[in-house]
N, C-alpha and C positions, 0 to 999 in steps of 0.2 A: 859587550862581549862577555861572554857567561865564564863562571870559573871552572878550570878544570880539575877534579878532585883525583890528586897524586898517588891516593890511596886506594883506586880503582886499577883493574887492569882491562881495556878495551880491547877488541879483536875486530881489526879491518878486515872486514870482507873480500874477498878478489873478485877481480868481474863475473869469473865462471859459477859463482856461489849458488847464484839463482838457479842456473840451469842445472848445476848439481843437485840441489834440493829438491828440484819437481821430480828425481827421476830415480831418488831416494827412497828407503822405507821409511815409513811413520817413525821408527826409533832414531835413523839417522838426521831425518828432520827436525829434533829436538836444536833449540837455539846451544849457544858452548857452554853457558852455563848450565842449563838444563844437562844438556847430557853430563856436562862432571857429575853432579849429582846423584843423574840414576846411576853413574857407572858406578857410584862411591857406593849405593844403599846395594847395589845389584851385586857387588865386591863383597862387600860386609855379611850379607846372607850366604854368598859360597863360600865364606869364612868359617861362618857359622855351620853352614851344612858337612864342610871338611873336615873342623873339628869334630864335631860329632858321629861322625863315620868312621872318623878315629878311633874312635872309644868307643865307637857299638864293636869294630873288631876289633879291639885288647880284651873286650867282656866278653868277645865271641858268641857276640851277637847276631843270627841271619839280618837282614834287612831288604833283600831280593827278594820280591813277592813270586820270582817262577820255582820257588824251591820248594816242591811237593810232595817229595818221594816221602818222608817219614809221615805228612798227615795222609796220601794215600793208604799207608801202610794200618796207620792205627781207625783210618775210614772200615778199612777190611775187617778190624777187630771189633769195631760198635754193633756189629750185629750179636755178636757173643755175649754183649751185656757189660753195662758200664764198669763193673768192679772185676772181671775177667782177669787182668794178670795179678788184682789184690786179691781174688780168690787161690790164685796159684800160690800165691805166696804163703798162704796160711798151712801148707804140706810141710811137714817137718825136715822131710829129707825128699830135694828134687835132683832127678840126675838126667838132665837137659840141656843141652849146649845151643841151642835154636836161634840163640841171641847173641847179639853183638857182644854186649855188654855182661858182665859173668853176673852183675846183682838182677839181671833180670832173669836169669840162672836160677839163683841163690831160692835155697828154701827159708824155711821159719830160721831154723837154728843155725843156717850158715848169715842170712841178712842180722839176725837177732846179735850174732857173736862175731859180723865180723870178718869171716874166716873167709869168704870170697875174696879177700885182700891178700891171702895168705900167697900167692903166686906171684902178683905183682909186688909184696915184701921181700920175698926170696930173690924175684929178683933184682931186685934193687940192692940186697946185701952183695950177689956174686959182682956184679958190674960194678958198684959202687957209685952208680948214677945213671938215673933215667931221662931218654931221651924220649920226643914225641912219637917217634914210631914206635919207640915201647907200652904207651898209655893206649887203652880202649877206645876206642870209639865212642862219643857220647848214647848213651840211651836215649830212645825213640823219648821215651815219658817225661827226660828231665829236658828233651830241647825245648829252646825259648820260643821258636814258631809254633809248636803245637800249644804249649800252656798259656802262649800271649793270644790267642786266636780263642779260647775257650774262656780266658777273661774275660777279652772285649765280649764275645759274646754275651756274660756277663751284666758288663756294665750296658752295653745298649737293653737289653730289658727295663734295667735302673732307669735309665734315663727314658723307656718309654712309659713305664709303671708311675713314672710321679715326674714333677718340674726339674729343670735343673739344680733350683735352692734347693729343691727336696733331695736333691738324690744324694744317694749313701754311698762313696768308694769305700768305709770302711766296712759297710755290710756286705760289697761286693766281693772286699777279699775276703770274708768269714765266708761268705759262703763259696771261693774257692776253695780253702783252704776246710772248710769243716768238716767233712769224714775222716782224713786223715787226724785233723787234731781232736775230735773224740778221740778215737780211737788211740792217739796218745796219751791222752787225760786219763782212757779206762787203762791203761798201763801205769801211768803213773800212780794212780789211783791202788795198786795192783802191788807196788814196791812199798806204797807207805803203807799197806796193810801189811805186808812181811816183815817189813821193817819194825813194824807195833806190835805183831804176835810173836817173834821171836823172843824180842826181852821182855814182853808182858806175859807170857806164861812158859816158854817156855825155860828161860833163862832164872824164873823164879821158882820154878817145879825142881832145876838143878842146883840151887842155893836152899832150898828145904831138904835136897835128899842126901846134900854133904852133913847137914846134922843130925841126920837119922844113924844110929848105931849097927841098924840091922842092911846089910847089900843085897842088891838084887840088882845081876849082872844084865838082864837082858831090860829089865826098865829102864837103867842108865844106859845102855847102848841106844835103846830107844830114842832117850831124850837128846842124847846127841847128835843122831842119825837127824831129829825135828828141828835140831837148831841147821844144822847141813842143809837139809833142803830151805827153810826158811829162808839162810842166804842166796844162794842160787835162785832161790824165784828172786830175790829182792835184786840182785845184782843182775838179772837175765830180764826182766822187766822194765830196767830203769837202763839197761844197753837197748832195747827194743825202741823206749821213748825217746834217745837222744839220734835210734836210727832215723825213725819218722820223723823228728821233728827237722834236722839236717834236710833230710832229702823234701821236705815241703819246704823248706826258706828257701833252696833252692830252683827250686820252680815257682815259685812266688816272686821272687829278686826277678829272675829269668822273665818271665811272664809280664812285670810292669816295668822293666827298663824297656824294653823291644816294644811296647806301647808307649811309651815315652819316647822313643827315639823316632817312631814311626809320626807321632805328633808333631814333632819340630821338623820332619824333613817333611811336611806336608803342607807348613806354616808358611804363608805367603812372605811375612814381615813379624818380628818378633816382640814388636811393639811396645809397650810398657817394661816388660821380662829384658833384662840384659845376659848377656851372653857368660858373665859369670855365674849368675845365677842358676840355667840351664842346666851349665855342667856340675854345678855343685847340687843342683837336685839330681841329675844322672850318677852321682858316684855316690858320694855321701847317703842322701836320703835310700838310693836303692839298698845300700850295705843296713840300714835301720830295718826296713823294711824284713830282712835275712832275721836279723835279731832277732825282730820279734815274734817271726816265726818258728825260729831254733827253741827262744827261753823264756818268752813270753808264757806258754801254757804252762810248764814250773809251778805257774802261782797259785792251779788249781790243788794242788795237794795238801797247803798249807791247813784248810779249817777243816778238815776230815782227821787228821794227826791230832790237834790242837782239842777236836769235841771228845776222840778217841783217849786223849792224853788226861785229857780234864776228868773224865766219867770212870777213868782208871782207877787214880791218883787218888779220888772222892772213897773210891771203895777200898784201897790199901790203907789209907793215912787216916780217912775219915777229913771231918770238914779241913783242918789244915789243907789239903791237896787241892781246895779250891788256890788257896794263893800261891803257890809253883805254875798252876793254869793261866793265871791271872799275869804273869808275866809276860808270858809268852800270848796271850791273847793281845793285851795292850803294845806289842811290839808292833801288832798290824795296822793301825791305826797312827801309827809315827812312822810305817812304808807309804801311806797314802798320803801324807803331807809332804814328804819327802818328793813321791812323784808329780806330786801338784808343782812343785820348785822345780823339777828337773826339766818338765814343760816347760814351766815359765821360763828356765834359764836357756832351753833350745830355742824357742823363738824369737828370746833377743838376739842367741849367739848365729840364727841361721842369717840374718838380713845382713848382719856384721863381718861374717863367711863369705858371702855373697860380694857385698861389696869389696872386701878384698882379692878376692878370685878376678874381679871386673878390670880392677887398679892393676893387678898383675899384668893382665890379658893386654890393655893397654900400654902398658911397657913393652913386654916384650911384642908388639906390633910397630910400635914408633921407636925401636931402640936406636935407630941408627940417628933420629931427629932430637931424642933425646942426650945422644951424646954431641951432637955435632952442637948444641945449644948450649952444653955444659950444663944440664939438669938434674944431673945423677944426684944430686945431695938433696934438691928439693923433692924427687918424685921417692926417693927412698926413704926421708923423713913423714912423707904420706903416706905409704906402705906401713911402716913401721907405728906409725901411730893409731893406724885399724889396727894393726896388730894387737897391739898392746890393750887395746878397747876389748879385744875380741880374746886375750890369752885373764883377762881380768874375771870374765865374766867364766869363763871354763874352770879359772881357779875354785870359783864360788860353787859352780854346780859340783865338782871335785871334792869340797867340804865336805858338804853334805852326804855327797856318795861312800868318803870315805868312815864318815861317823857311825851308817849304817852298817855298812861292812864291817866295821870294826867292834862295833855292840852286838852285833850277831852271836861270834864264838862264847862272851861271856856271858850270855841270857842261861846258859844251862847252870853254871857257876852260883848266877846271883841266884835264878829260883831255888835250888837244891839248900843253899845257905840260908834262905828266909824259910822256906817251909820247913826246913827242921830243925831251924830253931824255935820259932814259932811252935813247933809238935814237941818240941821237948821242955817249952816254958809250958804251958799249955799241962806238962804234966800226964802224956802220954806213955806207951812205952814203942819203944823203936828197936826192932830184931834188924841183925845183920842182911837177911831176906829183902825184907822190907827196904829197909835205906838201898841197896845195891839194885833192887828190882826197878823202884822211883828212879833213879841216878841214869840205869840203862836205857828208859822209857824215854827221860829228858833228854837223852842225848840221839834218840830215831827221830825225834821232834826238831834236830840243830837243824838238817838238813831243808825242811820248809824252809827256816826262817833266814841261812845261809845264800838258799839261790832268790827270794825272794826281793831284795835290792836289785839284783840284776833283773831278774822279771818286770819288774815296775820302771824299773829306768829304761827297758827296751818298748816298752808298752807304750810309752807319755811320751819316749821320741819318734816312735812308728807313728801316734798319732798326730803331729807335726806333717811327720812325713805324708802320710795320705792326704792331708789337704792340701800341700802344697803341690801333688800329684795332681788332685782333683781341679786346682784351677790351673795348671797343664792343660786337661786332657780336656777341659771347657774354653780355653781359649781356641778363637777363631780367626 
């Protein structure tokens, strides 16, 4: 007599079993174990497809492929030429209401300054709080079915241009994203040249002409009149850059979550990828993604101030000016080691993320098994202890981050204090002109070196982010 193992559970058949089975479908056919099985993986995927439905609508995200009306709309407008409503834009003053949305209204100097807002500010002060029927309707340009559809289009070129190993998602968003961010580079590019000719000549022309004995009322109105506009373009230039740069993270974010989302609800079985993972590539890495397109470009301005600053500096102080330059040259080169760490420290910190999101997700799915077990201390000391894994390694990138942020302010401090004393060992002579002009110039130069940490730290975790996108959107 054979033994029978206690630890099993068997299912007796009833007589009608057979005749039930022939007369079944193929799925109900599956033996009891079988079916628990697929009922569990077939559960676990509408788990998975539920949650994620979820959070394509809190991101207000479309995911219904019948939803046409905005890319008919903007079908109707590609005859007019790709850059059609950026050529509108570039009219100083439009007075058009044709559009949903008042920024697609907005001329140069209402998008540039802003002031498209001014309506929905006002009202927001009288009501003292807005509701949804008070907000606009989204723009045809910043919806996520039109810019996620011109992605992918995008990337299936990539992907038929070279192999899979080859293909580039980071070149694919450069080249979503590239008109626009020229075009804020040449802005940027635009501020730090106002920003360098204001205190480079002319805030120097007006510290020569207070030592002068003899006045001349309409050259000094001039020179004032020169620092006024100087700021105004610098301040109107650098609202312009942070317009464009905003409105492209948004449609960037927009454009690879909705391809993201549309991957996983398309995914038979999710195979290797666990379901915390998923969603912490859906929120987290999409918000990087924004970064880097918001402050990422920033970092172009920095070696155009820096050549500007230096070739200045050489011609006020003489050789001394090379080493005030030299400070601020050598800062760039400790953002570049800095963002090497900040990579390194995102892809320990992403698997470690991941895994905790995973340990959550399974709690609260089995909380009622975990309480009725009396688990709560064991599964909460394993939470806690990714935690702790994972709050260690954010301290450390945190270091770093705050090292640089925080030697930024004093780089103008320390150069100003070496180059002239260094000019005054040295046995120079040093006018009040002089030193206040150097001091001024130092300090159009902060602003590189200020957004420059944040530039680099959104850049090294974007890059994270798109591979971890790209083996998304290549899984099958």
């Amino acid at each position: 007599m054979k033994d029978i193992d206690l630890g099993k559970e068997y299912v007796i058949p009833s007589p009608g079993y057979r005749s039930v089975m022939e007369n079944s479908s193929p799925e109900q056919q599956r033996p009891p174990c079988e079916g628990l099985k697929f009922q569990h993986s077939k559960q676990k995927h509408l788990d998975c497809q539920d949650a994620l439905e979820t959070a394509a609508r809190v991101e207000g995200l479309p995911l219904d492929v019948s939803i046409h009306s905005q890319l008919r709309i903007l079908d109707e407008e590609n005859h007019k030429g790709k850059y059609h409503q950026g050529l509108h834009l570039l009219k100083p003053i439009r007075r058009t209401s044709k559009h949903q949305h008042p920024v697609d209204n907005a001329g140069l100097f209402s998008f540039m300054t802003f002031s498209w807002l001014t309506a929905l500010a006002h009202k927001a002060y009288k009501k003292g709080e807005l509701f949804q029927e008070d907000v606009w309707p989204l723009s045809k340009h910043e919806s996520s079915e039109v810019n996620s559809r011109r992605l992918e289009k995008l990337w299936m070129e990539e992907l038929k241009a070279c192999t899979i190993e080859e293909a580039s998602l980071c070149g694919v968003v450069w080249k979503f994203c590239r008109t626009r961010l020229l075009i804020s580079i040449s802005c940027l590019m635009l501020t730090q040249l106002a920003g360098f000719i204001g205190p480079a000549f002319v805030v120097k022309s007006l510290l020569e002409y207070t030592q002068q004995s003899e006045s001349n009322l309409r050259y000094s109105l001039l020179l004032v009149f020169g620092l006024f506009v100087t700021e105004v373009i610098r301040s109107w230039s650098l609202a312009l850059t942070w317009a464009l740069n905003y409105r492209t993270g948004a449609r960037l974010r927009g454009a690879v979550l909705t391809m993201a989302f549309k991957k996983i609800l398309m995914l038979k079985n999710i195979k290797e990828k666990s379901l915390g993972e998923l969603i912490n590539v859906c929120s987290s890495d999409g918000q990087r993604m924004f970064e880097a397109a918001a402050v990422g470009s920033l970092l172009a301005g920095g070696p155009i101030v820096a050549i500007l600053g230096m070739v200045y500096n050489v011609i006020i102080l003489g050789p001394t000016g090379f080493l005030g330059s030299a400070v601020f040259v050598l800062f760039y080169p400790a953002m570049m080691f800095v963002s090497r760490l900040t990579a390194y420290f995102r892809r320990k910190c992403v698997a470690i993320t991941d895994e905790r999101v995973q340990k959550m997700n399974e709690v609260l799915n089995y909380i009622k098994f975990i309480k009725m077990y009396a688990w709560v201390k064991a599964f909460s000391q394993s939470v806690q202890k990714i935690r702790e894994e994972e709050r260690k390694i954010l301290e450390r990138a945190g270091y770093f981050q705050s090292i640089t942020v925080g030697v930024a302010p004093i780089v103008v401090v320390i150069a100003s204090v070496v180059t002239f004393s260094v000019h005054m060992v040295l046995g120079y002579d040093l006018t009040a002109a002089q030193a206040f002009t150097v001091v001024t110039v130092f300090n159009s130069m902060t602003f590189a070196l200020k957004v420059t940490p944040f530039s680099v730290k959104s850049l090294s975790e974007a890059s994270v982010a798109v591979e971890r996108f790209k083996q998304l959107l290549l899984t099958v």
